[in-house]
PLY file of the C-alpha trace (Angstrom):
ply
format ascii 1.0
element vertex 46
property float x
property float y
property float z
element edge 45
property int vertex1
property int vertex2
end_header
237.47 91.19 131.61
239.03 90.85 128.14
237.03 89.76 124.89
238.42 86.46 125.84
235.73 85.67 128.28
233.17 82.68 128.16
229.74 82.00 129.22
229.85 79.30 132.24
226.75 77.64 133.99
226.32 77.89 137.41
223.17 76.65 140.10
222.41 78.17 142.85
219.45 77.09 145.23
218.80 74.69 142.26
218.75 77.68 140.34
221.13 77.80 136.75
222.68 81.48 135.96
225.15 81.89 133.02
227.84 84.13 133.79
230.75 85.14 131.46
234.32 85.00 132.80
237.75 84.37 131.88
239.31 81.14 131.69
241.65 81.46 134.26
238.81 82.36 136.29
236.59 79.63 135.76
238.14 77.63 139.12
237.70 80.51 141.21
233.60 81.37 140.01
232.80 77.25 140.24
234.44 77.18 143.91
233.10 80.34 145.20
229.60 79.28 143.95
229.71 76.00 145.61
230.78 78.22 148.86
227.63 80.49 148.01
225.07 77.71 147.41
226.48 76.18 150.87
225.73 79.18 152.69
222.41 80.09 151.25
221.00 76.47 151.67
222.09 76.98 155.24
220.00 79.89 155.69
216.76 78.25 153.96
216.70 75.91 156.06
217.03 78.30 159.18
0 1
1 2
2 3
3 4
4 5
5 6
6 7
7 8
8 9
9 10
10 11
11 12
12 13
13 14
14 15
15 16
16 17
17 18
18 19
19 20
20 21
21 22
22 23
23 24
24 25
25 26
26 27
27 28
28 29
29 30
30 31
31 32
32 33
33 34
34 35
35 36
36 37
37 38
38 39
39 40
40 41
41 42
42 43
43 44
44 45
């Protein structure tokens, strides 16, 4: 990652983590993190 990179807030299991990544990245973290909570809502309820 270049120097470029900024903090961005994502929840998870109603949890909030603040990860740094590019700005062309940004789309790509927020989509794979809906993805992630998905799947690990799934398995609390299992």
């Amino acid at each position: 990652m270049n120097k470029g990179g900024k903090t961005v807030s994502v929840t998870i299991l109603d949890k909030e983590y603040l990860i740094s990544c590019d700005e062309q990245e940004r789309d790509l973290l927020h989509r794979a993190t809906e993805l992630l909570n998905v799947k690990m809502k799934d398995i609390k309820r299992s």
